[in-house]
C-alpha positions as CSV (number, residue, x, y, z in Angstrom):
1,X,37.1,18.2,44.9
2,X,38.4,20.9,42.5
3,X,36.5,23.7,41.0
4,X,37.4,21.8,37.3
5,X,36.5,18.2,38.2
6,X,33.3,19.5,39.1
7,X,32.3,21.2,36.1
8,X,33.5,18.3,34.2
9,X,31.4,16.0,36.4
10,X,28.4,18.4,35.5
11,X,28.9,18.5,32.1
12,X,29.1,14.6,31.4
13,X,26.1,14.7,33.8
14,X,24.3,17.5,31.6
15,X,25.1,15.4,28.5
16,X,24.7,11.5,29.5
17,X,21.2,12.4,31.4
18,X,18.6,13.5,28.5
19,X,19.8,10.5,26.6
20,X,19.2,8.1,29.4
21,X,16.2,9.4,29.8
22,X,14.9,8.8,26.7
23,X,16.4,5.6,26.2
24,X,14.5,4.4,29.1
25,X,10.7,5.9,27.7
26,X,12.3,4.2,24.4
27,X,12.1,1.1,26.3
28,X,10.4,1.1,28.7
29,X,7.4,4.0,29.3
30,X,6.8,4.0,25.6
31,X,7.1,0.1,24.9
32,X,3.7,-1.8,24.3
33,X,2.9,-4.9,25.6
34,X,3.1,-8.4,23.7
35,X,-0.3,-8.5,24.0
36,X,-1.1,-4.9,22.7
37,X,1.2,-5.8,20.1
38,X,-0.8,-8.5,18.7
39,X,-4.4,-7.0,19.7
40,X,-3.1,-4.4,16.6
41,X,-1.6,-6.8,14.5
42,X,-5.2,-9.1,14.8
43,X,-7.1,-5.3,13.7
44,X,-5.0,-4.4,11.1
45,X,-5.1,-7.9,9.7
46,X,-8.9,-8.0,10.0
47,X,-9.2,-4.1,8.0
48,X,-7.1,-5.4,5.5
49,X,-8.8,-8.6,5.1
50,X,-12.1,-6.6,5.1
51,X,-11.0,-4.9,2.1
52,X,-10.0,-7.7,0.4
53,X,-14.0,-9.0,0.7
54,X,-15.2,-6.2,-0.8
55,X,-13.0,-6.2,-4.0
56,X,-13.9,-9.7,-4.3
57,X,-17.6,-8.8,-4.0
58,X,-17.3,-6.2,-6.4
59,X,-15.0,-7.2,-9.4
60,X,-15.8,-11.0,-8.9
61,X,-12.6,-12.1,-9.3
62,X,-11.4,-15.1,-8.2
63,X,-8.5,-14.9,-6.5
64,X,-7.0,-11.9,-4.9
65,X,-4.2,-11.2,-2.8
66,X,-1.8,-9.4,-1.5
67,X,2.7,-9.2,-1.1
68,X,4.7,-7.3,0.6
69,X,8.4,-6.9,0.6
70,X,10.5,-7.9,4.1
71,X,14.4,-8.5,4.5
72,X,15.2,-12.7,4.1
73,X,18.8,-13.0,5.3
74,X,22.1,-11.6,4.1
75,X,24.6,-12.0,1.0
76,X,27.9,-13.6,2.3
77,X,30.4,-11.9,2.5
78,X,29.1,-8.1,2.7
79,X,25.8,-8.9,4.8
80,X,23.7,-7.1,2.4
81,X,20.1,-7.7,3.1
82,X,18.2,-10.1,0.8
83,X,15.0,-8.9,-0.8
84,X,12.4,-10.7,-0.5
85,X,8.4,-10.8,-0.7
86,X,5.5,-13.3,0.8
87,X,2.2,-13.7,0.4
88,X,0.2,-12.0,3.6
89,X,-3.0,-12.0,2.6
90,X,-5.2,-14.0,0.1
91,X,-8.9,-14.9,-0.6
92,X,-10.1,-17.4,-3.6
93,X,-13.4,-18.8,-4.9
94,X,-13.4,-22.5,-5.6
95,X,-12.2,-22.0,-8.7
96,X,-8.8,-20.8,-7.4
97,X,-6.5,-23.1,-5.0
98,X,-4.3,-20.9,-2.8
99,X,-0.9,-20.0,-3.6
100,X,0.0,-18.3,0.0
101,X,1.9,-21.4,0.8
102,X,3.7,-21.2,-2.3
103,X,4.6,-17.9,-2.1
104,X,7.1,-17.3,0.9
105,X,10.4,-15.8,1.3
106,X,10.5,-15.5,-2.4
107,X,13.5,-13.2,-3.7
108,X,12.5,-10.3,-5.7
109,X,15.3,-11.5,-8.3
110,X,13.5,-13.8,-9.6
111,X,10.9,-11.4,-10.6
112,X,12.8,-8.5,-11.9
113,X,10.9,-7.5,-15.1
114,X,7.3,-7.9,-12.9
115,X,8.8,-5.2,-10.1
116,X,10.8,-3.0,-12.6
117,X,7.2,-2.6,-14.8
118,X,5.1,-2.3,-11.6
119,X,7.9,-0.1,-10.1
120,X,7.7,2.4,-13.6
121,X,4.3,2.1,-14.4
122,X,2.8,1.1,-11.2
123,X,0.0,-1.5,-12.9
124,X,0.0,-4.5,-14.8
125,X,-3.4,-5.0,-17.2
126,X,-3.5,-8.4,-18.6
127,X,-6.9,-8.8,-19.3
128,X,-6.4,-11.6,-22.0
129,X,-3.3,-13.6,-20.5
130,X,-3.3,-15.8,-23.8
131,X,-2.7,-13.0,-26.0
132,X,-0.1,-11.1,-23.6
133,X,1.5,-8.0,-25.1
134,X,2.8,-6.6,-21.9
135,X,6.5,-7.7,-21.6
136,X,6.6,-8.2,-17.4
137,X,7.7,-12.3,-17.8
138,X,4.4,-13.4,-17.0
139,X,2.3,-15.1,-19.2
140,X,4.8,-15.0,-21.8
141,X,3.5,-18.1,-24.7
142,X,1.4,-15.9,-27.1
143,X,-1.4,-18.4,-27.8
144,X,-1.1,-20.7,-24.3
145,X,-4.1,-21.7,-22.7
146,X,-2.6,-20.5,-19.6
147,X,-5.0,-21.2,-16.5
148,X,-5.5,-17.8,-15.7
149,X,-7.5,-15.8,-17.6
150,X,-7.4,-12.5,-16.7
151,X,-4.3,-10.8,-14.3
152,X,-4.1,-7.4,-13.2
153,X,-1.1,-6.1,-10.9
154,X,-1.1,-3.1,-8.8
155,X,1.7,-1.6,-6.6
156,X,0.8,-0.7,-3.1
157,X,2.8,2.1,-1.5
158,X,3.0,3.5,2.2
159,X,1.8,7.2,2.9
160,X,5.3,8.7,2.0
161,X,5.3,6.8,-1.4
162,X,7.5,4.0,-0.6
163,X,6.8,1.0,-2.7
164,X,6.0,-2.0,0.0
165,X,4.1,-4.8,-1.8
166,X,1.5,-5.6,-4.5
167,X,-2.3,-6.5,-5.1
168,X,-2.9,-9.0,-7.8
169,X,-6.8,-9.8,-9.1
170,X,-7.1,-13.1,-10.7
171,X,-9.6,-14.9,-13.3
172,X,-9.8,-18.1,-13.7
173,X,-13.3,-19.2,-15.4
174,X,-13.2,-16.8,-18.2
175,X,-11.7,-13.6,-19.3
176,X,-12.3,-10.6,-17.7
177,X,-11.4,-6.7,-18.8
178,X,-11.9,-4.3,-16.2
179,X,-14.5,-1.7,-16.0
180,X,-13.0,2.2,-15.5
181,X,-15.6,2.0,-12.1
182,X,-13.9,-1.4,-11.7
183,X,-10.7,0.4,-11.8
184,X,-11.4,3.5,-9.8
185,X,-12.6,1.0,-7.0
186,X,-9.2,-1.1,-7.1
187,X,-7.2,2.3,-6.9
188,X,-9.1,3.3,-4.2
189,X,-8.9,0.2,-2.1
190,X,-5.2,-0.3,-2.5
191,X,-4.7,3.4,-1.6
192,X,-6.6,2.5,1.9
193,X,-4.5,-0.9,2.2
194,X,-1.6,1.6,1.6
195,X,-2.8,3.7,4.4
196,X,-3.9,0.4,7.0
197,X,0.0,-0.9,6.5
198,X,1.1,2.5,7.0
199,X,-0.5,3.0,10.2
200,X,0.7,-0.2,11.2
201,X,4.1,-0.9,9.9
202,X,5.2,2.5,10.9
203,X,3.6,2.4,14.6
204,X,5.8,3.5,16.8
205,X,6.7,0.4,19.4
């Protein structure tokens, strides 16, 4: 073997072998079991949901849930990804039937002025849905008896500000205009559902 084929040979050699070495802790070393997997899917599930209790405790709502964005297919012909949003998590009274069903694999298009206000502003305050003055498509008959009462909307967003889903408090019985302590706590809590998807969205598999 010539002096040139071998520094070629240690050359490809000194290139091809860090990458296969990290491909295979990519892989295999640093890849979590199925069962890890869903042990952390169960606890982040179970934080969130904990959460979700206590705002329901505390602004005694009755429903409140939460959405978060996900990829539903692709346009034909340029396989652009479809946006698209389901309900994940949800708790009611029995004043509220669920909507979690309802709301899957929904496309964001058909909410654009809801996601374009909540995208600007970050909140929606409806506090009297009959006499609406926010222009976000909801709730939009001035004067309706519309079944819900009272809506608020708040964006949640991972820890480097990226816009992943929303929190919507519901009231059904009556009308219901949020305290400021009402609305520190509902900042507060989606911040720490913010930071519980974050930690497990972002997880490195």
């Amino acid at each position: 073997m010539n002096a040139s084929l071998t520094v070629v040979i240690a050359l490809i050699t000194a290139l091809i072998a860090p990458v296969v070495v990290e491909w295979i802790k990519i892989n295999f070393i640093h890849k979590k079991p199925l069962k890890d997997l869903l042990i952390e899917s169960i606890n982040s599930d179970e934080k969130v949901d904990t959460q979700l209790e206590i705002m329901m405790d505390e602004l005694k709502c009755d429903r409140i849930c939460i959405s978060q964005f996900h990829n539903g297919g692709h346009f034909y012909p340029t396989g652009k990804s479809i946006k698209k949003f389901s309900i994940f998590y949800e708790r009611t009274t029995d004043k509220a039937a669920s909507i979690k069903e309802i709301f899957q694999n929904i496309p964001v298009s058909l909410f654009p002025k809801v996601f374009s206000v909540l995208y600007k502003h970050g909140e929606i305050d409806i506090p009297n849905c009959k006499e609406n003055t926010v222009d976000c498509g909801l709730f939009p008959v001035v004067g309706k008896n519309y079944k819900t009462k009272s809506f608020y909307m708040l964006t949640i967003k991972d820890l480097t500000d990226n816009f992943i889903g929303t929190l919507t408090v519901s009231y059904y019985g009556k009308e219901h205009k949020l305290t400021l302590e009402e609305w520190i706590l509902l900042r507060q809590k989606v911040g720490a559902i913010g930071s519980l998807l974050t930690d497990y969205l972002h997880d490195k598999k």
